[in-house]
VOTORNU-744942 format. One record per residue (C-alpha): x, y, z; residue number from 1. Coordinates in Angstrom, 1 decimal, always signed. Layout:
N
<<X Y Z> NUM>
...
END
This chain:
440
<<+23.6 +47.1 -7.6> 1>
<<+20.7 +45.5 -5.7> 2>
<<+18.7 +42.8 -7.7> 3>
<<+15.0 +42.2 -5.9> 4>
<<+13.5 +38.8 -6.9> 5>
<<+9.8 +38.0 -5.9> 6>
<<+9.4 +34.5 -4.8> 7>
<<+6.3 +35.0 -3.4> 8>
<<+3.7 +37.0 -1.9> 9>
<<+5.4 +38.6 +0.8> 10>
<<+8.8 +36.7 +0.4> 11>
<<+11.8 +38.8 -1.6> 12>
<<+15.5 +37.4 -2.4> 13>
<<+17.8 +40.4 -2.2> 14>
<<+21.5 +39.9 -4.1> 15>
<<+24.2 +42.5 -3.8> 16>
<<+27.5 +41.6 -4.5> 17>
<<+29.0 +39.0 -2.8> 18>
<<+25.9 +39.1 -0.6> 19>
<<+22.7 +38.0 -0.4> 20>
<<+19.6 +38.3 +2.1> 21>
<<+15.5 +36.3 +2.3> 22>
<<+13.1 +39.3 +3.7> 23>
<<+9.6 +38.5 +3.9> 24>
<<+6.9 +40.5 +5.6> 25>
<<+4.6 +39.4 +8.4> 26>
<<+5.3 +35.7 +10.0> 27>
<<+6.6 +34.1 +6.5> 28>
<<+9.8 +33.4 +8.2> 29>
<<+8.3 +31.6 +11.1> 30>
<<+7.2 +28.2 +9.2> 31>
<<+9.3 +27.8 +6.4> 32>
<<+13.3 +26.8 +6.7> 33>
<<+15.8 +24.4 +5.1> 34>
<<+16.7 +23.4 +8.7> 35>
<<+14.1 +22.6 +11.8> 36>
<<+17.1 +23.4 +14.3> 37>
<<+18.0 +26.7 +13.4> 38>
<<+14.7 +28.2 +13.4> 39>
<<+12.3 +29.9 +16.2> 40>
<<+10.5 +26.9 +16.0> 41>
<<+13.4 +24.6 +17.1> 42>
<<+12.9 +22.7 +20.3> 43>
<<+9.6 +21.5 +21.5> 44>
<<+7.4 +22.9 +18.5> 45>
<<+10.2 +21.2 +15.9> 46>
<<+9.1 +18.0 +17.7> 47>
<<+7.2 +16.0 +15.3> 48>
<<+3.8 +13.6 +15.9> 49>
<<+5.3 +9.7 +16.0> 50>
<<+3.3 +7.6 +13.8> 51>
<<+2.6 +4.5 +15.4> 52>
<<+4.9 +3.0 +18.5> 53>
<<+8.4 +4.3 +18.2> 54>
<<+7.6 +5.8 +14.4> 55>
<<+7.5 +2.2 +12.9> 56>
<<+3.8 +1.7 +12.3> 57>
<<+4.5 +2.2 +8.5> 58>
<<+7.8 -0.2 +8.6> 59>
<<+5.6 -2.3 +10.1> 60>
<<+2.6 -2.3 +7.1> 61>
<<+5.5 -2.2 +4.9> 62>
<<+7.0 -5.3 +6.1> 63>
<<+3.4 -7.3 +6.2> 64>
<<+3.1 -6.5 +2.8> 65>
<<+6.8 -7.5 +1.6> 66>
<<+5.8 -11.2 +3.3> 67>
<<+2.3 -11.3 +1.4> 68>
<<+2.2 -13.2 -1.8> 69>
<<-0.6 -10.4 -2.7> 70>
<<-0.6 -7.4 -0.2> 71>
<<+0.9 -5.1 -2.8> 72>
<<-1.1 -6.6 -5.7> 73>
<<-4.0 -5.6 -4.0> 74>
<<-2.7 -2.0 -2.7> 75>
<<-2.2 -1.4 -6.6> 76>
<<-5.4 -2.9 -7.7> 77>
<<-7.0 -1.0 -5.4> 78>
<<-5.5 +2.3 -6.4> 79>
<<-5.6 +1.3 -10.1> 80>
<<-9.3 +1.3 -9.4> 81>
<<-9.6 +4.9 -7.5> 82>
<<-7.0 +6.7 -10.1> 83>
<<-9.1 +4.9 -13.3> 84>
<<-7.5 +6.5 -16.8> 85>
<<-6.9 +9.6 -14.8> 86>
<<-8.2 +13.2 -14.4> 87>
<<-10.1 +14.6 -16.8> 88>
<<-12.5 +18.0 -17.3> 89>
<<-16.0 +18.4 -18.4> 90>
<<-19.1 +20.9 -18.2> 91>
<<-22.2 +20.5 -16.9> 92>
<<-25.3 +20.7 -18.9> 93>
<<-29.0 +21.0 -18.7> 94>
<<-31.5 +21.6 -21.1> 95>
<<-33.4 +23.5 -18.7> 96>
<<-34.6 +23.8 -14.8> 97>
<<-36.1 +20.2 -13.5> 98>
<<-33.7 +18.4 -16.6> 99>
<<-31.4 +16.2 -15.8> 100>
<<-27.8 +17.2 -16.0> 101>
<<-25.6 +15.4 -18.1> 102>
<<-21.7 +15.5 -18.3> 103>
<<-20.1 +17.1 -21.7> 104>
<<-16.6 +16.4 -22.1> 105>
<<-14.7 +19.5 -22.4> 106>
<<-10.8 +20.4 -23.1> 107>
<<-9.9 +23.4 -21.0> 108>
<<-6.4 +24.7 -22.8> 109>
<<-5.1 +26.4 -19.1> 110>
<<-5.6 +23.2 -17.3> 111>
<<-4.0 +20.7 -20.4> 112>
<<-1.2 +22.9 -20.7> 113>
<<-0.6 +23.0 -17.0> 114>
<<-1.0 +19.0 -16.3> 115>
<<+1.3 +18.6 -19.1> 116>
<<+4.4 +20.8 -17.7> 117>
<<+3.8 +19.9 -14.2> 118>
<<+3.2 +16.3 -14.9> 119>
<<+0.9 +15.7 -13.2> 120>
<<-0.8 +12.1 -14.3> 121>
<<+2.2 +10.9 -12.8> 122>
<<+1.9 +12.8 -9.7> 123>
<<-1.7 +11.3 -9.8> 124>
<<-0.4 +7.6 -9.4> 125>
<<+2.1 +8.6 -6.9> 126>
<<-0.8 +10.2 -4.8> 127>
<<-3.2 +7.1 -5.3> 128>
<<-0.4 +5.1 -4.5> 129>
<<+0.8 +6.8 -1.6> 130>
<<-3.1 +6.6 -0.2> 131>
<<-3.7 +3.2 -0.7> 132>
<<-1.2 +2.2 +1.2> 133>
<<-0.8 +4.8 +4.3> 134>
<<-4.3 +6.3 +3.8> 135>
<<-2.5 +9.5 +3.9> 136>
<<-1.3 +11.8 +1.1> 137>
<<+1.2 +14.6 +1.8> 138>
<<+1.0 +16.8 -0.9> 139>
<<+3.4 +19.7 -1.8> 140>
<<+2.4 +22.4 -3.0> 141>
<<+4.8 +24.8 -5.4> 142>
<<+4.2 +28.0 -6.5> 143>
<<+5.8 +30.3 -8.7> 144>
<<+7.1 +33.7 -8.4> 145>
<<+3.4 +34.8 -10.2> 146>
<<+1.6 +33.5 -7.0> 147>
<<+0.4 +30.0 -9.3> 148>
<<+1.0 +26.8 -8.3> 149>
<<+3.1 +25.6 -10.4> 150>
<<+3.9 +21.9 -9.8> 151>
<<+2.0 +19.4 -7.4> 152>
<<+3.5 +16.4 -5.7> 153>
<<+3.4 +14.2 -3.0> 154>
<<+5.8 +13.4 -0.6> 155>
<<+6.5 +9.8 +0.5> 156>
<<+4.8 +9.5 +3.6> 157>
<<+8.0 +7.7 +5.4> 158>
<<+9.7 +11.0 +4.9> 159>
<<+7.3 +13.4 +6.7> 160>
<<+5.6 +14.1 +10.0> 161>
<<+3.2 +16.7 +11.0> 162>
<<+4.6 +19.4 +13.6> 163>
<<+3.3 +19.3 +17.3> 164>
<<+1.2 +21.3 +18.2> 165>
<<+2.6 +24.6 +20.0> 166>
<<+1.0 +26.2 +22.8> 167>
<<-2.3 +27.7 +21.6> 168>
<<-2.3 +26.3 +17.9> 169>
<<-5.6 +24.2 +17.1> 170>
<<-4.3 +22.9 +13.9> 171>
<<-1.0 +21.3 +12.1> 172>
<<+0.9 +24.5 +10.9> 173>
<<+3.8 +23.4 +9.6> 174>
<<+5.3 +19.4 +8.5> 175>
<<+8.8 +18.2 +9.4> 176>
<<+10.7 +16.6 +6.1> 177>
<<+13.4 +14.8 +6.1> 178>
<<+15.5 +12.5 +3.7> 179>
<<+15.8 +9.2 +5.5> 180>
<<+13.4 +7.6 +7.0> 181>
<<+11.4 +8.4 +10.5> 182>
<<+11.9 +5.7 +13.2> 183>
<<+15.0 +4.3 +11.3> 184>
<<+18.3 +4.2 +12.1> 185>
<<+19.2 +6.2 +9.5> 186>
<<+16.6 +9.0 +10.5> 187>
<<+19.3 +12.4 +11.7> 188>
<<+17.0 +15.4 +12.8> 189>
<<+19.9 +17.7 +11.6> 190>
<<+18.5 +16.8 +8.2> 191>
<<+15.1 +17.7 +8.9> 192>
<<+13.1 +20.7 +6.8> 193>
<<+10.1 +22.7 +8.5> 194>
<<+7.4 +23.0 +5.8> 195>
<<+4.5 +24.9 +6.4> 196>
<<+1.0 +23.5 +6.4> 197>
<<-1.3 +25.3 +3.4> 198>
<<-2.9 +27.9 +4.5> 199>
<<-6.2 +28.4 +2.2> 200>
<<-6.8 +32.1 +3.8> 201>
<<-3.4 +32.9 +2.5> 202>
<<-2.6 +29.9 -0.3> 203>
<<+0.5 +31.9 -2.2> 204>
<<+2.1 +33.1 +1.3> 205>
<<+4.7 +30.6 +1.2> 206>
<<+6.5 +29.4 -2.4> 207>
<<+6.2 +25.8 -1.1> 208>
<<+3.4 +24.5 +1.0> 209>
<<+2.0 +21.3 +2.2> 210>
<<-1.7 +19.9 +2.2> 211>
<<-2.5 +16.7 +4.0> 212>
<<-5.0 +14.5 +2.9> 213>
<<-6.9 +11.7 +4.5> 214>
<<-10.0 +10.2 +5.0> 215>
<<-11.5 +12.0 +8.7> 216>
<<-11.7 +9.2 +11.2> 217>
<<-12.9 +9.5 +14.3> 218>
<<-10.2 +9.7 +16.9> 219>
<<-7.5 +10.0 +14.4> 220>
<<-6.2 +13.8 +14.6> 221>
<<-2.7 +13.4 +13.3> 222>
<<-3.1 +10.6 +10.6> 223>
<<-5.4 +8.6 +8.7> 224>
<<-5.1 +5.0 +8.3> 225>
<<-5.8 +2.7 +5.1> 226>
<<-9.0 -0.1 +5.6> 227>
<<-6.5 -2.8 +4.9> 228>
<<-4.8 -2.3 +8.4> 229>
<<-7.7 -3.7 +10.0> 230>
<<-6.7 -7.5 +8.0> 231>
<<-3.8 -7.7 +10.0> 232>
<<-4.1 -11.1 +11.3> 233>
<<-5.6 -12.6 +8.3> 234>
<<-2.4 -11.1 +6.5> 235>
<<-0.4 -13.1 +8.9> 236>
<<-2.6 -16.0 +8.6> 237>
<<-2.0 -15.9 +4.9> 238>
<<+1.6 -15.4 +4.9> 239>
<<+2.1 -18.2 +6.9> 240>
<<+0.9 -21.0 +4.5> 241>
<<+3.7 -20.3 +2.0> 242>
<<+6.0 -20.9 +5.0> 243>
<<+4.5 -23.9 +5.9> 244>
<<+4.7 -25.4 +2.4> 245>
<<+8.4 -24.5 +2.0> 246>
<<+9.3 -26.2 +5.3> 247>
<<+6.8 -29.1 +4.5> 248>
<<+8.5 -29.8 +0.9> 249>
<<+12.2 -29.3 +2.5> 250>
<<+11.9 -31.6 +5.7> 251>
<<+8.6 -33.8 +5.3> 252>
<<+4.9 -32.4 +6.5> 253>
<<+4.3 -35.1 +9.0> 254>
<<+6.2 -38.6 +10.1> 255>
<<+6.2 -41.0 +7.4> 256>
<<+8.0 -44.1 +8.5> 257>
<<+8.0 -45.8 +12.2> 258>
<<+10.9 -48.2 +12.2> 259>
<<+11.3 -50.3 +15.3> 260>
<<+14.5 -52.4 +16.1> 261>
<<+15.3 -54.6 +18.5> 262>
<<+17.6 -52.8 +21.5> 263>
<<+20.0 -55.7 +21.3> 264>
<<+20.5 -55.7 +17.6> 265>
<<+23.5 -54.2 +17.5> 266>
<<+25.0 -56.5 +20.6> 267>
<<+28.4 -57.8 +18.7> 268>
<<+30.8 -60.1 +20.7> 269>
<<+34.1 -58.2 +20.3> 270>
<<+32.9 -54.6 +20.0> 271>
<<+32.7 -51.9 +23.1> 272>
<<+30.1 -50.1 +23.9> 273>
<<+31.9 -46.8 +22.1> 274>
<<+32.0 -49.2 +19.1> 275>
<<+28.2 -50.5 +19.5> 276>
<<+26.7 -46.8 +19.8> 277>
<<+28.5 -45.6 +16.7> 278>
<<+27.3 -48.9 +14.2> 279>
<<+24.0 -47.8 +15.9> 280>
<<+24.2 -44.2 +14.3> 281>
<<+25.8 -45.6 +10.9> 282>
<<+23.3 -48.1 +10.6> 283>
<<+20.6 -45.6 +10.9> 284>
<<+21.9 -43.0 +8.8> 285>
<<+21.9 -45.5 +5.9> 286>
<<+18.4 -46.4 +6.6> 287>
<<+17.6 -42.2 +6.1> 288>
<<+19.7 -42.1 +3.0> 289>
<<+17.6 -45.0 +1.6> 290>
<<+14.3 -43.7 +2.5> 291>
<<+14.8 -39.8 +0.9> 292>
<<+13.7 -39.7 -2.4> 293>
<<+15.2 -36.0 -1.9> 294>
<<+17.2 -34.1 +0.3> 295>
<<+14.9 -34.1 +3.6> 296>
<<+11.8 -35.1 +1.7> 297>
<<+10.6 -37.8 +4.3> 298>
<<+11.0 -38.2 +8.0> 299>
<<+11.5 -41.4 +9.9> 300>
<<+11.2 -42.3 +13.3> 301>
<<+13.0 -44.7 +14.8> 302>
<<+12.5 -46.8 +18.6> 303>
<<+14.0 -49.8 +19.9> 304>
<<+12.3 -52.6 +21.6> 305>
<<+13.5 -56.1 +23.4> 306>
<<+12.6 -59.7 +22.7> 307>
<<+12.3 -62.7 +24.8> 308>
<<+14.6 -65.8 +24.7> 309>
<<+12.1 -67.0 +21.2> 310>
<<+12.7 -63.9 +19.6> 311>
<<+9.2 -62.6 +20.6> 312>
<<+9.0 -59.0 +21.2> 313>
<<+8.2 -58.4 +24.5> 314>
<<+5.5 -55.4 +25.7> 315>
<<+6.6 -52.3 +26.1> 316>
<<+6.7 -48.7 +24.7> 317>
<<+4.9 -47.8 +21.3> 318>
<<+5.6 -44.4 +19.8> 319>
<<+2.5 -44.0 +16.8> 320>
<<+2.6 -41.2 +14.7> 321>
<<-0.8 -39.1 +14.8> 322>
<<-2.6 -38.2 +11.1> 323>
<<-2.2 -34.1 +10.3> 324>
<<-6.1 -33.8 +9.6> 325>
<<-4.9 -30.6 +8.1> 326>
<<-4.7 -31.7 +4.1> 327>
<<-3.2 -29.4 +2.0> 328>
<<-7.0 -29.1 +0.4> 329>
<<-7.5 -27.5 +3.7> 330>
<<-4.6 -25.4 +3.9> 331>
<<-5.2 -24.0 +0.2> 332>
<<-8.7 -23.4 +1.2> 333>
<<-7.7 -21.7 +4.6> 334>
<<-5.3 -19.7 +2.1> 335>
<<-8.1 -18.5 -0.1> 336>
<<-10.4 -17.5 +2.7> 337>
<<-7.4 -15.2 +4.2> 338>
<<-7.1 -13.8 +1.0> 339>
<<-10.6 -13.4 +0.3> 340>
<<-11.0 -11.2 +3.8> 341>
<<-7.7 -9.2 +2.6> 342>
<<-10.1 -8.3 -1.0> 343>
<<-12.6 -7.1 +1.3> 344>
<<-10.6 -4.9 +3.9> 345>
<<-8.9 -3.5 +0.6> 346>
<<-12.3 -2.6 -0.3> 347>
<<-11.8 -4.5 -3.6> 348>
<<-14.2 -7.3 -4.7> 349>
<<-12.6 -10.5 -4.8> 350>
<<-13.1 -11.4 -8.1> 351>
<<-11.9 -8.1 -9.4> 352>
<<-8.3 -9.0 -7.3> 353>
<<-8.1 -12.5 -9.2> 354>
<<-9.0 -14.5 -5.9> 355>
<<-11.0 -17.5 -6.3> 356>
<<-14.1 -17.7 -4.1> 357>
<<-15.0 -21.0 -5.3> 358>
<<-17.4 -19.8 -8.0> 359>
<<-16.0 -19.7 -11.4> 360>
<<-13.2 -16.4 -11.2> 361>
<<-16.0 -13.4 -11.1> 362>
<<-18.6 -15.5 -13.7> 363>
<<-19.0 -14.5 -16.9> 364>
<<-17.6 -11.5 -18.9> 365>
<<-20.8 -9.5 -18.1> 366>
<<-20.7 -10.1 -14.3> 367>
<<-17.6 -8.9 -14.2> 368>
<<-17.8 -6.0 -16.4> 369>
<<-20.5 -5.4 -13.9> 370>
<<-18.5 -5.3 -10.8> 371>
<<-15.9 -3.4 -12.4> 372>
<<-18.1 -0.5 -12.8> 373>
<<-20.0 -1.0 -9.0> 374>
<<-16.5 -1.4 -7.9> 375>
<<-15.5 +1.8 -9.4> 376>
<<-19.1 +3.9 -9.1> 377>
<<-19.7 +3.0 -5.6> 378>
<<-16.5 +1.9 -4.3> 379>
<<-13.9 +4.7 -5.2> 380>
<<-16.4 +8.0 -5.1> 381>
<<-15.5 +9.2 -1.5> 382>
<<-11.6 +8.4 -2.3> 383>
<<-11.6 +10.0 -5.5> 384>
<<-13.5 +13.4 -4.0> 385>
<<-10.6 +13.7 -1.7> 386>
<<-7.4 +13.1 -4.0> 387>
<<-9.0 +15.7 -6.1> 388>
<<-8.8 +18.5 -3.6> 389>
<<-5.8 +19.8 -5.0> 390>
<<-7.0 +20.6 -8.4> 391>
<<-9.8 +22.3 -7.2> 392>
<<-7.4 +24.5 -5.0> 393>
<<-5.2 +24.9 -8.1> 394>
<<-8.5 +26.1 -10.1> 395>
<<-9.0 +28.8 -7.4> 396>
<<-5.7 +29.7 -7.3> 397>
<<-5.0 +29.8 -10.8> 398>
<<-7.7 +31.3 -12.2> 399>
<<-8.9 +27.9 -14.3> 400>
<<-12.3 +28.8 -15.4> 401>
<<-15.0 +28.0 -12.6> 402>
<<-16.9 +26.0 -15.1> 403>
<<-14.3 +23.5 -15.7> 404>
<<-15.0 +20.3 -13.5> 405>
<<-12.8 +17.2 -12.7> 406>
<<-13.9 +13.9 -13.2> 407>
<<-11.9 +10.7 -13.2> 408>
<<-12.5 +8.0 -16.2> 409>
<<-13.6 +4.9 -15.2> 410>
<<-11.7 +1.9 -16.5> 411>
<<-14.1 +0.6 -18.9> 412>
<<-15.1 -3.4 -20.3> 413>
<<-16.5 -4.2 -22.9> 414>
<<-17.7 -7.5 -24.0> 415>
<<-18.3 -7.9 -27.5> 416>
<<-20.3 -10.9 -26.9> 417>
<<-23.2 -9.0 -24.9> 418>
<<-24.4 -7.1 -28.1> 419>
<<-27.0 -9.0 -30.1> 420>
<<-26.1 -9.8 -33.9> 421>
<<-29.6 -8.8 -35.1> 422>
<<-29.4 -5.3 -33.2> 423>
<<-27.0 -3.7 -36.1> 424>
<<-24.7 -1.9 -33.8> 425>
<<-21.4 -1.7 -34.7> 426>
<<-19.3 -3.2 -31.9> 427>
<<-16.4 -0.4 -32.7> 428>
<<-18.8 +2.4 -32.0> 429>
<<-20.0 +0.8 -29.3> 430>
<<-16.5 +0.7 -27.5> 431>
<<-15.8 +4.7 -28.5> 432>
<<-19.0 +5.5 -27.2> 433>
<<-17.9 +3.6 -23.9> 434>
<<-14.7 +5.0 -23.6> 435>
<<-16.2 +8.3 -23.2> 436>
<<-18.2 +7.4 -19.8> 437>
<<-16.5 +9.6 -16.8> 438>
<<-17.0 +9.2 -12.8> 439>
<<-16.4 +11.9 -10.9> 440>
END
């Protein structure tokens, strides 16, 4: 007996025993297959877009980051900021036409019950996080054999590559997965899976599905690319200090001590010249030893010079060690400015990523309460409109009610100290009422 199972719109599974057999309908087969080389689309179309020289450009924002004492604090802080509290759902109302329209939180059952079995506030960090560092977000889509999407996620972005383009296509159709990572060593195209781009004339026509998002750049075609990039150099500025203070500690920052000795010092009657050279070298390994206050903490320098028959030493060469005008005042400050150029490249303000500007650290509560919400009003909008896109595919697909809209919730201060004593608010209510501000 045949069993027919429905994956999707026109893709079956048929079993018979001991056999088994995909038929689709149309070009379903053409995009979607657990292996890239044994498909029609092998060969130049199963060719992916490199990212970067040789595929390392994101081993190579991976690696800045791993040397910065703060590149990943400020990739987090920076998506803490665009994911908030997470997604929530609200109505819009108006009390009439020309009145302003004000946002009523409202629980949609279909959509809780959905985020809840396809977790998806943890899919929502994992897409913030995956955009605020690569400024992309591939998202897969699953659907079930009802033509829903079931389950959204995102792939990590050192695991996929959009498809070249084939000979009259003017779009990405399908991404090439694959378990290890693209550019490495590890990287085997036999492991590679085609996965078709999302198609939104035709969203159930494949039971898994990708979406790509980014931010549209000009020039960029194949990838998007995060702000932070373009801080580069003051990343590497940055990262150097920290070296230069763990070589400085270890072997001495500049040359402390100029020690000159007269060249016939160690003249002994009875010893070689073998025998001179080496009480030379003991002599002035001691003099080391007794300068160190710790392993390498110091440096000495050492020159030899002659003396006339009175013991007067005669003219010659003098060997001065230069000042390092470069305090480590100056260094820390060099440090801060580095770091305060990363803040802004992150699009975060500095006082809201715990950098000191040389103000007191963002002023008082109210200043920063204030810059948390600009920050998150102003700063996150554009971000947050496209990370959303998938819900609002989802709500089309799935039939959420078209009234429902998504909104993220802001990340909300509240200073106790700002409400006046004589104004008889109660500072609990006040923080509830807060709580239940929304950004879109």
């Amino acid at each position: 007996m045949t069993e027919i199972r429905k994956l999707s719109r026109n893709v079956y599974v048929l079993k018979t025993p001991g056999a088994g057999a995909l038929v689709t309908f149309g070009n379903a087969d053409t995009a979607y297959s657990p292996n890239a080389n044994n498909t029609p689309n092998s060969g130049s179309r199963g060719d992916h877009v490199q990212w970067g020289d040789k595929d390392k450009q994101l081993a190579t924002m991976h690696q800045l980051a791993c040397e910065s004492p703060n590149k990943w604090r400020l990739i987090k802080t920076r998506r803490d900021f665009v994911v908030g509290r997470g997604v929530y759902t609200h109505m819009d109302e108006t009390a009439g036409p020309g009145a302003p329209t004000y946002y009523k939180p409202v629980v949609f059952d279909a959509f809780e019950r959905w985020r809840r079995l396809a977790d998806w506030d943890r899919a929502w960090i994992k897409i913030g996080f995956q955009y605020g560092f690569s400024g992309n977000v591939f998202v897969k889509l699953v659907f079930g054999t009802d033509g829903k999407i079931e389950r959204i996620d995102a792939i990590d972005a050192f695991k996929i590559r959009p498809r070249k383009l084939a000979k009259g296509e003017s779009r990405t159709t399908a991404y090439l997965v694959n378990p290890n990572q693209f550019g490495s060593k590890a990287f085997k195209k036999d492991d590679t899976e085609t996965v078709p781009a999302f198609d939104p004339a035709r969203p159930d026509n494949y039971p898994v599905s990708i979406l790509h998002l980014k931010d549209d750049i000009p020039g960029q075609d194949n990838f998007g690319f995060p702000e932070w990039w373009s801080t580069e150099e003051w990343s590497k500025v940055a990262n150097k200090i920290p070296k230069f203070h763990d070589a400085g500690l270890d072997n001495g920052y500049n040359i402390k001590y100029h020690i000159s000795i007269p060249d016939d010092y160690f003249l002994v009657d009875g010893l070689d010249e073998q025998a001179q050279e080496q009480r030379k070298i003991d002599t002035i390994r001691q003099m080391g030893e007794t300068l160190s206050g710790f392993e390498n903490t110091d440096k000495a320098l050492i020159t030899f010079h002659k003396v006339d028959m009175g013991g007067k030493e005669l003219a010659g060469v003098r060997i001065t060690p230069l000042d390092n005008k470069m305090s480590d005042d100056a260094y820390t400050k060099l440090f801060n400015t580095a770091n305060v150029a990363q803040a802004s490249g992150h699009g975060v303000l500095p006082a809201l990523a715990g950098i000191d500007t040389g103000t007191k650290l963002g002023g008082s509560g109210k200043e920063l309460e204030a810059a948390a919400n600009y920050q998150q009003n102003f700063l996150t909008y554009v971000d947050r409109f496209i990370l959303l896109t998938p819900l609002r595919i989802a709500q089309a697909v799935n039939g959420w009610p078209w009234e429902m809209q998504f909104d993220v919730r802001n990340i909300q201060l509240y200073n106790y100290d700002t409400t006046p004593q004589d104004s008889g608010a109660n500072p609990a209510q006040s923080a509830t009422e807060t709580d239940d501000q929304h950004a879109d």
